[in-house]
MOPAC internal coordinates of N, CA, C and O (Angstrom, degrees):
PM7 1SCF
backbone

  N    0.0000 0     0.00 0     0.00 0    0    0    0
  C    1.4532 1     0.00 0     0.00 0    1    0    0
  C    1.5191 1   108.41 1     0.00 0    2    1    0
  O    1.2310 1   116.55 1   -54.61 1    3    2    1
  N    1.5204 1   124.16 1   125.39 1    3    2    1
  C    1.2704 1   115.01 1   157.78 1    5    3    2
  C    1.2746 1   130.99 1   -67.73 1    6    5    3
  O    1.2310 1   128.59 1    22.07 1    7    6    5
  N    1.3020 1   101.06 1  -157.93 1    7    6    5
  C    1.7880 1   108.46 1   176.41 1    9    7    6
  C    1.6060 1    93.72 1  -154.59 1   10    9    7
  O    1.2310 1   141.86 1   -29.54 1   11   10    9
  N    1.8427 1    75.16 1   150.46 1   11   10    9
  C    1.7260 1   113.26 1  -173.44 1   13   11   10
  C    1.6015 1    99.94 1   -95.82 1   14   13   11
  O    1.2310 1   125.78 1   -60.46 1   15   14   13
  N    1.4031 1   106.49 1   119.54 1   15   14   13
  C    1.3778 1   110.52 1   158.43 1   17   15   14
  C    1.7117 1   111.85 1  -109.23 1   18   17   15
  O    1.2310 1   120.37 1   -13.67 1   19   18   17
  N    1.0759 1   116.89 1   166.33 1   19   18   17
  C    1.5380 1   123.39 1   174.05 1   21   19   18
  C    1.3826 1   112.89 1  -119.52 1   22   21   19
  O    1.2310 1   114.38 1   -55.44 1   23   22   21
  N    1.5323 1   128.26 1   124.56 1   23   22   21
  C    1.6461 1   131.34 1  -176.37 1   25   23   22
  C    1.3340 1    91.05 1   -75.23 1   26   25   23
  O    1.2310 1   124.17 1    -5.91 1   27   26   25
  N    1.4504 1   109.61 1   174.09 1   27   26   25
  C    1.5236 1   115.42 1  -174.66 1   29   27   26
  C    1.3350 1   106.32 1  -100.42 1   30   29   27
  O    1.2310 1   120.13 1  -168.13 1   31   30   29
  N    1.7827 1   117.36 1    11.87 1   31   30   29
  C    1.4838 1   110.51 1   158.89 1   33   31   30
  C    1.4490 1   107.82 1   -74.36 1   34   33   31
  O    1.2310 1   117.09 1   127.42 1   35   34   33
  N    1.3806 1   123.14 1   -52.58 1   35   34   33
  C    1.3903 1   158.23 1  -174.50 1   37   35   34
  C    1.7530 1    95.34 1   -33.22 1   38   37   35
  O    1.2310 1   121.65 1   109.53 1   39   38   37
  N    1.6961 1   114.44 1   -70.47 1   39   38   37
  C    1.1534 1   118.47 1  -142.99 1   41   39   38
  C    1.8825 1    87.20 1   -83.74 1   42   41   39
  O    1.2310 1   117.29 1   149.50 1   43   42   41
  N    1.2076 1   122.77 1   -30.50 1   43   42   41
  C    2.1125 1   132.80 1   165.69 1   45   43   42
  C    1.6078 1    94.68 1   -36.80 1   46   45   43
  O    1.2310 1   122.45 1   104.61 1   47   46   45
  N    1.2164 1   112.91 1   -75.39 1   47   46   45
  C    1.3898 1   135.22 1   178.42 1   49   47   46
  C    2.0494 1   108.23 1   -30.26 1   50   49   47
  O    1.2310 1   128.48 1   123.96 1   51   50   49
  N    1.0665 1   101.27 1   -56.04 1   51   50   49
  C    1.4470 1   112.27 1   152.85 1   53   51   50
  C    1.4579 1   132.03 1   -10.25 1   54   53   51
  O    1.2310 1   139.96 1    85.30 1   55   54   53
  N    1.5639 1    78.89 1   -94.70 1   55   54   53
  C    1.5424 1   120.65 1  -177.47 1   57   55   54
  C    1.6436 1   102.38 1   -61.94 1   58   57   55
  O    1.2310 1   117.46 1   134.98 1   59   58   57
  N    1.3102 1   122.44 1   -45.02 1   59   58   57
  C    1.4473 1   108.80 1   153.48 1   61   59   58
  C    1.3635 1   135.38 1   -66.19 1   62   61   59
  O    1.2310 1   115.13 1  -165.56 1   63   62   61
  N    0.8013 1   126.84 1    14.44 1   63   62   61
  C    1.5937 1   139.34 1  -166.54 1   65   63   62
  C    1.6195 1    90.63 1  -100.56 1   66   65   63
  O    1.2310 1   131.15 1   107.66 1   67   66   65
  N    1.8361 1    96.09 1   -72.34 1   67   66   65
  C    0.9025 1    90.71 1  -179.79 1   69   67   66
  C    1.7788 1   144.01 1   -59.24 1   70   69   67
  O    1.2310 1   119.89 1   143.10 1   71   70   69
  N    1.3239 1   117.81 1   -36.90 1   71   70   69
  C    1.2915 1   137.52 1   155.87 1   73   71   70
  C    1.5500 1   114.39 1   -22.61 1   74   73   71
  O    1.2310 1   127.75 1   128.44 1   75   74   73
  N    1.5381 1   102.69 1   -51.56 1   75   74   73
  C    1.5236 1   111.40 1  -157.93 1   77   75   74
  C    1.3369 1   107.84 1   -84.50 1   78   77   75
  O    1.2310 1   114.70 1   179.30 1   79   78   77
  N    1.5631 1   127.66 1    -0.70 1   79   78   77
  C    1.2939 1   126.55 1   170.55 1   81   79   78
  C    1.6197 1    95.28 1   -94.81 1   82   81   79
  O    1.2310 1   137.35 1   -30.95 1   83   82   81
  N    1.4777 1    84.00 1   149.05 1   83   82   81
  C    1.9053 1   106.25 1  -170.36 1   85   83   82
  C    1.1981 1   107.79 1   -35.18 1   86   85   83
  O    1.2310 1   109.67 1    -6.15 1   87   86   85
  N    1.6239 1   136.99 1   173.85 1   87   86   85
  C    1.7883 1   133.78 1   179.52 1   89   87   86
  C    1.4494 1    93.09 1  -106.20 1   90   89   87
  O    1.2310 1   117.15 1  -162.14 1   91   90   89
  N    1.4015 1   123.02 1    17.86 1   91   90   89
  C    1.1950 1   114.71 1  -161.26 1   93   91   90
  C    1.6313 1    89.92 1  -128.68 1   94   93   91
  O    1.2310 1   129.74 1  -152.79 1   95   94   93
  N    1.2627 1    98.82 1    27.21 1   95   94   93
  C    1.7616 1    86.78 1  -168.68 1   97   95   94
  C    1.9462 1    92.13 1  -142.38 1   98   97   95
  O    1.2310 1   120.14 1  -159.56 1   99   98   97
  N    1.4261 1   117.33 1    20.44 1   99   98   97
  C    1.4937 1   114.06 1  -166.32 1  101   99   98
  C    1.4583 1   113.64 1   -36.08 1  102  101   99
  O    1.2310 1   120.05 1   147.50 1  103  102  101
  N    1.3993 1   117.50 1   -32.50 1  103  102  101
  C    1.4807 1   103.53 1  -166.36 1  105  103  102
  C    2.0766 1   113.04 1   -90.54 1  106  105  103
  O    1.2310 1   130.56 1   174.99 1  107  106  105
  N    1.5231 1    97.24 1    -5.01 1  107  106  105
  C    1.5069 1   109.32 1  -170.26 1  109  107  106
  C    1.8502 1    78.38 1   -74.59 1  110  109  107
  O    1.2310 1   121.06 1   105.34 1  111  110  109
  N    1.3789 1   115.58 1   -74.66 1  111  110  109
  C    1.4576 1   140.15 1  -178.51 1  113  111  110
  C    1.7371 1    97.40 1   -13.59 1  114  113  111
  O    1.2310 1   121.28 1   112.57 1  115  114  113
  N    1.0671 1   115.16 1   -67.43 1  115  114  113
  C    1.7934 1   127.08 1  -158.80 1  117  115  114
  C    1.6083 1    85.26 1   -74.00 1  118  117  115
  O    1.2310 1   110.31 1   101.67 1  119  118  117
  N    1.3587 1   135.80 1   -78.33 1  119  118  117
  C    1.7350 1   123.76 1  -162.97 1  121  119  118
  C    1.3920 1   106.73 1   -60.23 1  122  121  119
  O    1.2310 1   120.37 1   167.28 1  123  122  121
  N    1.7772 1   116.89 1   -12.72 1  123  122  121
  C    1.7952 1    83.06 1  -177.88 1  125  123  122
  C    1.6187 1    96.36 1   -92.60 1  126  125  123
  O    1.2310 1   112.64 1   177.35 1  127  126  125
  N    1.6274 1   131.51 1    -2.65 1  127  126  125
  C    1.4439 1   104.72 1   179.97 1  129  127  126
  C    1.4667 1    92.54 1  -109.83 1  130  129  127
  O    1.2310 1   105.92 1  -141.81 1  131  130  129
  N    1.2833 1   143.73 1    38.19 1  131  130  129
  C    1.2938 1   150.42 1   153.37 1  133  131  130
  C    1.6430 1    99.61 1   -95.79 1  134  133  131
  O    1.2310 1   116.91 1   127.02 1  135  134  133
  N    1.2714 1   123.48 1   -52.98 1  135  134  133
  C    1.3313 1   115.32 1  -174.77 1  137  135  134
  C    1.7727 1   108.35 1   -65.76 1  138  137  135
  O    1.2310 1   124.99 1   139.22 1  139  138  137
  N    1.0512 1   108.03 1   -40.78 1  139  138  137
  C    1.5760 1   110.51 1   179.24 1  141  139  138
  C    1.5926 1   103.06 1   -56.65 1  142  141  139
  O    1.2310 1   124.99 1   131.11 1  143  142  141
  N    1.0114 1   108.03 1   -48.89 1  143  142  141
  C    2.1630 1   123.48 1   179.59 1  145  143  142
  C    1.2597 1    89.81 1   -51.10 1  146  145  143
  O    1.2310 1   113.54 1    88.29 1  147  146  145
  N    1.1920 1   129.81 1   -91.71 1  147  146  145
  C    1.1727 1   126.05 1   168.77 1  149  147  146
  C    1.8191 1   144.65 1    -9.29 1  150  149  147
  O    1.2310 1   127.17 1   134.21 1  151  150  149
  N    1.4515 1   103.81 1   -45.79 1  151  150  149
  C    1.4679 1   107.72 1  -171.92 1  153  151  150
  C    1.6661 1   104.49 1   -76.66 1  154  153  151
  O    1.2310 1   130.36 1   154.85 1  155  154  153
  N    1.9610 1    97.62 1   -25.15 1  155  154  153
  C    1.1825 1   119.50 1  -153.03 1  157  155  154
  C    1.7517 1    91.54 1   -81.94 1  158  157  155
  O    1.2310 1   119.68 1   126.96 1  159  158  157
  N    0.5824 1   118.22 1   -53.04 1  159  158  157
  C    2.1070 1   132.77 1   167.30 1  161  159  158
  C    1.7164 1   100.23 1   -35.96 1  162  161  159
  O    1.2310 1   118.56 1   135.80 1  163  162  161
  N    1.1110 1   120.35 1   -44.20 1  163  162  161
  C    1.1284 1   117.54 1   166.16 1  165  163  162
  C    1.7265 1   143.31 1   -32.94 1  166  165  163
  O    1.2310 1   131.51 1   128.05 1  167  166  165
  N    1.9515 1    95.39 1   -51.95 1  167  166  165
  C    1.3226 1   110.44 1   159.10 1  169  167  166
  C    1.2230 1   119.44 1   -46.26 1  170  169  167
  O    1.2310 1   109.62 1   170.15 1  171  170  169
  N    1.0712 1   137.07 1    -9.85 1  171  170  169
  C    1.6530 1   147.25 1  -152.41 1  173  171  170
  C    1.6668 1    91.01 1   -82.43 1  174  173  171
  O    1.2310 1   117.02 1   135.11 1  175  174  173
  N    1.4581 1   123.27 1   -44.89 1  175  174  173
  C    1.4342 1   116.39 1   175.95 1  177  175  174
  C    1.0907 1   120.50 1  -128.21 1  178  177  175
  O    1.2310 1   126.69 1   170.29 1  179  178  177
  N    1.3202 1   104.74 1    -9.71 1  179  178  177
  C    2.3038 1   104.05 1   158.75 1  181  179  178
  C    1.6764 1    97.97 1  -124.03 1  182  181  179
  O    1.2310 1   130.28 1   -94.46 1  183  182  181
  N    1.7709 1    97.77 1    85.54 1  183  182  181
  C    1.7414 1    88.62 1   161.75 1  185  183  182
  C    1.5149 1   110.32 1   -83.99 1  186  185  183
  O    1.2310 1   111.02 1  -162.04 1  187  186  185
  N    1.2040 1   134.50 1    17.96 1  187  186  185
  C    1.4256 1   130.70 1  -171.29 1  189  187  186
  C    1.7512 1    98.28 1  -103.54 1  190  189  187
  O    1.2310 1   126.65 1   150.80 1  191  190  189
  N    1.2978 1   104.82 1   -29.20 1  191  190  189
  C    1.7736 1    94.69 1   177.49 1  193  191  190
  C    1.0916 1   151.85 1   -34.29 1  194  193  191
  O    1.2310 1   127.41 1   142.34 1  195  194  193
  N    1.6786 1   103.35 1   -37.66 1  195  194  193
  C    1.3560 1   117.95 1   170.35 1  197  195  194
  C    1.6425 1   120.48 1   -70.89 1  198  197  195
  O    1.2310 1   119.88 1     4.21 1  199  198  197
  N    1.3009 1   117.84 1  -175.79 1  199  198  197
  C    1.6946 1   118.02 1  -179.26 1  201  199  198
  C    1.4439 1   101.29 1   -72.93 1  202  201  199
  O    1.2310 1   114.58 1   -19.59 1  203  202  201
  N    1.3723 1   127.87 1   160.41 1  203  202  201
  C    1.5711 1   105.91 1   134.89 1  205  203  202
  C    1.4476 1   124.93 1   -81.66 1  206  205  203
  O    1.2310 1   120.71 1   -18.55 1  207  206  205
  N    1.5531 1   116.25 1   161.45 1  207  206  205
  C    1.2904 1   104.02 1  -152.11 1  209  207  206
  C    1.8223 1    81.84 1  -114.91 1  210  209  207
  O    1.2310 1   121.94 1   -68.10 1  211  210  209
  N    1.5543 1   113.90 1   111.90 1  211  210  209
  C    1.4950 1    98.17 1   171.68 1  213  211  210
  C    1.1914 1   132.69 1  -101.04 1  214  213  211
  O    1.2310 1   122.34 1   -56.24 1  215  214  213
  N    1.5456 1   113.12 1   123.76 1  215  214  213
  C    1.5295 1   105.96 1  -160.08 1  217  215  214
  C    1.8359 1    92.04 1  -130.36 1  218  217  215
  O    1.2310 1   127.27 1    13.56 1  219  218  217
  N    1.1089 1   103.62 1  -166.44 1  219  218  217
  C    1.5861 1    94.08 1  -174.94 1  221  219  218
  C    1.3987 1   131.42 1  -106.65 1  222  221  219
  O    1.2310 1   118.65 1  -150.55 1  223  222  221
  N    1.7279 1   120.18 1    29.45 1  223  222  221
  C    1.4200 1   146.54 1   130.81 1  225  223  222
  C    1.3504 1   105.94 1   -83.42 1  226  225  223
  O    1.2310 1   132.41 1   -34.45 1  227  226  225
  N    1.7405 1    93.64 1   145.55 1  227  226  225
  C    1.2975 1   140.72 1  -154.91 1  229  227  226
  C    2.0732 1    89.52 1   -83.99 1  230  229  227
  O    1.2310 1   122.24 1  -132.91 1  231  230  229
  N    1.1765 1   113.31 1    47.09 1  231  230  229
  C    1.6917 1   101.85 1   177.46 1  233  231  230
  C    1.3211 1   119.23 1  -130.80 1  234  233  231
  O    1.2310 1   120.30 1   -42.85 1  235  234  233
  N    1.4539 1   117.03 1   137.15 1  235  234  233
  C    1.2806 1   125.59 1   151.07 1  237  235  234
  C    1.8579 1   113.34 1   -12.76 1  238  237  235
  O    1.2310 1   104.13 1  -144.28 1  239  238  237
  N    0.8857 1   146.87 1    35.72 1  239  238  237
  C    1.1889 1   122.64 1  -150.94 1  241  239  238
  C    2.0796 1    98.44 1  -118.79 1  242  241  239
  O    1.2310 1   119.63 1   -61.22 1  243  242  241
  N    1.4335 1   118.30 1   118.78 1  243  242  241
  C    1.4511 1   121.83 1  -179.45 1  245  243  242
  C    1.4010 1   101.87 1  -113.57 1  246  245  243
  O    1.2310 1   127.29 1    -4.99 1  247  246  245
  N    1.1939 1   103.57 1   175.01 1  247  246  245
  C    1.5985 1   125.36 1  -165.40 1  249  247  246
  C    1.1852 1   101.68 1  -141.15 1  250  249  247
  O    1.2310 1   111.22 1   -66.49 1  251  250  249
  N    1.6423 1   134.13 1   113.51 1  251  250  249
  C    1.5715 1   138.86 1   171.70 1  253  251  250
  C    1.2785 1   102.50 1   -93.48 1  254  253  251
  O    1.2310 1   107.35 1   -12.30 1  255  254  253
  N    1.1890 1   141.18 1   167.70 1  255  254  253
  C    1.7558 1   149.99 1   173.54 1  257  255  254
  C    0.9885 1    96.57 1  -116.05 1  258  257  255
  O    1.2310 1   118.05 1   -41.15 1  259  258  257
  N    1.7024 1   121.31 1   138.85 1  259  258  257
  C    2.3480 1   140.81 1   163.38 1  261  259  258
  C    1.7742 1    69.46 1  -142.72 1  262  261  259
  O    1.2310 1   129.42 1   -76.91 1  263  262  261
  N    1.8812 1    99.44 1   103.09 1  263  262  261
  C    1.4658 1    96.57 1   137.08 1  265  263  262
  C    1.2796 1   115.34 1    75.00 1  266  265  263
  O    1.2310 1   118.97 1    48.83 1  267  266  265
  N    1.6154 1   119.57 1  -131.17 1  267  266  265
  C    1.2910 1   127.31 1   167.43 1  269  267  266
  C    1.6942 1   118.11 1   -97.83 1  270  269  267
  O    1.2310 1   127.09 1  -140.52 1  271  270  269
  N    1.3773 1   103.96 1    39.48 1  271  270  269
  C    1.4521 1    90.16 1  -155.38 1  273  271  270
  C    1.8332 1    93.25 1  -148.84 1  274  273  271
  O    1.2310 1   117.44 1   -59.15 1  275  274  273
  N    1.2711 1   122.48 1   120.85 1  275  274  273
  C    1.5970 1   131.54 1   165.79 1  277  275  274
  C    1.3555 1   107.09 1   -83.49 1  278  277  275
  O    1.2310 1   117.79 1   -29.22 1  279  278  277
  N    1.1312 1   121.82 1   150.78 1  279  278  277
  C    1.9131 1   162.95 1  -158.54 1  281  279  278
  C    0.9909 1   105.84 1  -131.93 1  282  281  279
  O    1.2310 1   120.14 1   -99.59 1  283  282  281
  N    1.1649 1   117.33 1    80.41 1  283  282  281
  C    1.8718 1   108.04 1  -178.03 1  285  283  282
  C    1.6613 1    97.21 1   -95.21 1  286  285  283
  O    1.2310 1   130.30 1   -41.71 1  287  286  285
  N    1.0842 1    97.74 1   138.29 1  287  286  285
  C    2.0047 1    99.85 1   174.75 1  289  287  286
  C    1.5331 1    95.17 1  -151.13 1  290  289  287
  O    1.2310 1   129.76 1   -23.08 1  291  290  289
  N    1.5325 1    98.79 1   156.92 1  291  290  289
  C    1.5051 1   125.49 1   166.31 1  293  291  290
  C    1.3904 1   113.96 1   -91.25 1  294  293  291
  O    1.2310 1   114.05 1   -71.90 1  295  294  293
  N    1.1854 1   128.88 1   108.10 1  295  294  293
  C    1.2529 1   142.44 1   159.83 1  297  295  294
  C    2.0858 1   120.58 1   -53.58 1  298  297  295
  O    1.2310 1   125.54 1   -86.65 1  299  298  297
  N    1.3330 1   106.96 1    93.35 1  299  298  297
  C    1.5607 1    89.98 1   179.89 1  301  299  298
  C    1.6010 1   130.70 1   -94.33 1  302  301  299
  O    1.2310 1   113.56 1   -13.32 1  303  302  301
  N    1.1497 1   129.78 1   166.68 1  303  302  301
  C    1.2825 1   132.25 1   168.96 1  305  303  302
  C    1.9205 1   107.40 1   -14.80 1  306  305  303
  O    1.2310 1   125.16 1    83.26 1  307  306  305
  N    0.6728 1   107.69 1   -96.74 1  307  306  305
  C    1.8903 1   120.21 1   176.81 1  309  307  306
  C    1.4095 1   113.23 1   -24.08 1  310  309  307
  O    1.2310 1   122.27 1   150.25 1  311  310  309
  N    1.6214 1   113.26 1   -29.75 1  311  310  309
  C    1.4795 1   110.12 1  -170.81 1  313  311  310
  C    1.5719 1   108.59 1   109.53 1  314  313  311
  O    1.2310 1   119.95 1   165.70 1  315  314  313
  N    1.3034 1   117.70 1   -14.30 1  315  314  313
  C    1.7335 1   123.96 1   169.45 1  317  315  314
  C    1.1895 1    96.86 1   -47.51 1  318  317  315
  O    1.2310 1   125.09 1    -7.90 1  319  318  317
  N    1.7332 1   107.83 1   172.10 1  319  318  317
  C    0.9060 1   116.32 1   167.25 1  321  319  318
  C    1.6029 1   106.28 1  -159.99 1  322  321  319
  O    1.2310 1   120.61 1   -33.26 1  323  322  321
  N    1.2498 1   116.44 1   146.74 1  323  322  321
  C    1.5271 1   140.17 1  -175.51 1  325  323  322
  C    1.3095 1   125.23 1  -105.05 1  326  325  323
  O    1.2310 1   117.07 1   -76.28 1  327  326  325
  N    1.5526 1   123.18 1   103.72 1  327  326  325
  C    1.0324 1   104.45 1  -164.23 1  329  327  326
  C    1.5771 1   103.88 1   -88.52 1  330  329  327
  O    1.2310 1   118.06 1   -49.82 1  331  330  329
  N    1.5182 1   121.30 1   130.18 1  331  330  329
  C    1.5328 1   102.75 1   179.61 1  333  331  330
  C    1.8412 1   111.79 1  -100.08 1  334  333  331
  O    1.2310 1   124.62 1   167.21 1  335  334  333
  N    1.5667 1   108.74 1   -12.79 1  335  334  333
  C    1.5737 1    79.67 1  -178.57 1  337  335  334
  C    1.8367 1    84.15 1  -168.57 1  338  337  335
  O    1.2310 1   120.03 1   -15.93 1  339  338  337
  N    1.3492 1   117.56 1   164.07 1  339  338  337
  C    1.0475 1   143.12 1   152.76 1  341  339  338
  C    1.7741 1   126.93 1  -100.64 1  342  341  339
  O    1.2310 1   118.93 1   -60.54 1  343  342  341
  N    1.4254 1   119.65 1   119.46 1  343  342  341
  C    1.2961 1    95.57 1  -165.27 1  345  343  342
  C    1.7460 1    89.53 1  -151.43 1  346  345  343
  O    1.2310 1   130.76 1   -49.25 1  347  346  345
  N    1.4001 1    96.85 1   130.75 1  347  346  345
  C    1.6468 1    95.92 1   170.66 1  349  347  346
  C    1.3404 1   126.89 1   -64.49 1  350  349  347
  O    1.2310 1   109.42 1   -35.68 1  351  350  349
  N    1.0309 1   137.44 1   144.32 1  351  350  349
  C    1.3377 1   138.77 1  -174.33 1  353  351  350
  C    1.6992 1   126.02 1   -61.65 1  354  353  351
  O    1.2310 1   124.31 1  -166.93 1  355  354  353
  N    1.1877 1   109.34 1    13.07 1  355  354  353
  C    1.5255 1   114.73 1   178.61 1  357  355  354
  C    1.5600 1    91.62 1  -107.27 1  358  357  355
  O    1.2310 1   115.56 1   146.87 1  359  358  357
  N    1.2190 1   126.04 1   -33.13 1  359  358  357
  C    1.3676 1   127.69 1   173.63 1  361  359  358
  C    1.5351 1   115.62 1   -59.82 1  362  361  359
  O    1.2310 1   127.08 1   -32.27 1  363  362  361
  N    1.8861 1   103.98 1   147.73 1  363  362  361
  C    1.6606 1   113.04 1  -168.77 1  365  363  362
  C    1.7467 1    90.12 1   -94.40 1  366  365  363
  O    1.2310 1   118.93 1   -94.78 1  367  366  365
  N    1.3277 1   119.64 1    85.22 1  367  366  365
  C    1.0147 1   104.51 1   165.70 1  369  367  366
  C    1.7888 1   138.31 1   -57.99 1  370  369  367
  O    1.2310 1   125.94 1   178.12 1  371  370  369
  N    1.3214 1   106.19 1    -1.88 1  371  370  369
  C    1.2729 1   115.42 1   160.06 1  373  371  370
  C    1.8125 1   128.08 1   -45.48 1  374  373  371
  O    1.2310 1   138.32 1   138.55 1  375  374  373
  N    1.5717 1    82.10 1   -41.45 1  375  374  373
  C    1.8358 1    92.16 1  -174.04 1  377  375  374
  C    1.7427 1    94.66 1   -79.66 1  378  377  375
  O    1.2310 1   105.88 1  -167.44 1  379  378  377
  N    0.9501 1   143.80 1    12.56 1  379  378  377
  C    1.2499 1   134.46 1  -175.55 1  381  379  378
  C    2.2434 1   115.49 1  -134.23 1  382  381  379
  O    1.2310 1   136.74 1   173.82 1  383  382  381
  N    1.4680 1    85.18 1    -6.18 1  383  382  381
  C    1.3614 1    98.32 1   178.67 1  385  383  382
  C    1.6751 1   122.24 1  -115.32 1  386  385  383
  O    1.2310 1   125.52 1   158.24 1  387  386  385
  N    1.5400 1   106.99 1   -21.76 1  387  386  385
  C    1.2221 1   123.58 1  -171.54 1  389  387  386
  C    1.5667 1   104.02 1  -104.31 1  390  389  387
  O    1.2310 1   120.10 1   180.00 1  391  390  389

C-alpha cells in the first residue's frame, strides 16, 4: 500500500474550500473537507481509481470525483501518491495542471 501526501498547493486548495462555505454553516464546512480527506486517503491502496487526466505533459497524473469537487494527484513509481490540487468542477482545471 502506498501513501498519500498533500503539496502545499493541494492542502491551500483545502483551506479554501473550506473558508468559502458560509461561517454560518461550520459543521457543513469541516465534513465536506473531511470527506474530500477522506476519499483522498483512499488512493493509499487503489491509486489506479481515478481517470487519467490527459493533458499535454508526459505524467502519471488522475483525477478521482467527492461531489462537486476533482482530486487531481500524481501517481508515482512505488504506488505513492501526490495530491496536487482540489478543484470544483466549474473550474478549468487545465490552467492549474498544465
Amino acid at each position: 500500500m502506498g501513501e498519500v501526501r498533500w503539496t502545499a498547493e493541494a492542502a491551500r486548495w483545502l483551506t479554501e474550500i473550506h473558508d468559502y462555505i458560509p461561517a454560518d454553516h461550520p459543521a457543513a464546512a469541516q465534513r465536506t473537507v473531511r470527506n474530500i480527506y477522506e476519499r483522498a486517503q483512499t488512493l493509499a491502496a487503489f491509486p489506479e481509481r481515478g481517470y487519467r487526466y490527459e493533458g499535454p505533459l508526459d505524467r502519471h497524473v488522475r483525477v478521482v470525483l467527492y461531489g462537486h469537487f476533482r482530486i487531481a494527484y500524481l501517481v508515482k513509481p512505488a504506488g505513492d501518491v501526490d495530491i496536487l490540487g482540489v478543484f470544483h468542477g466549474a473550474l478549468d482545471i487545465r490552467r492549474y495542471l498544465e
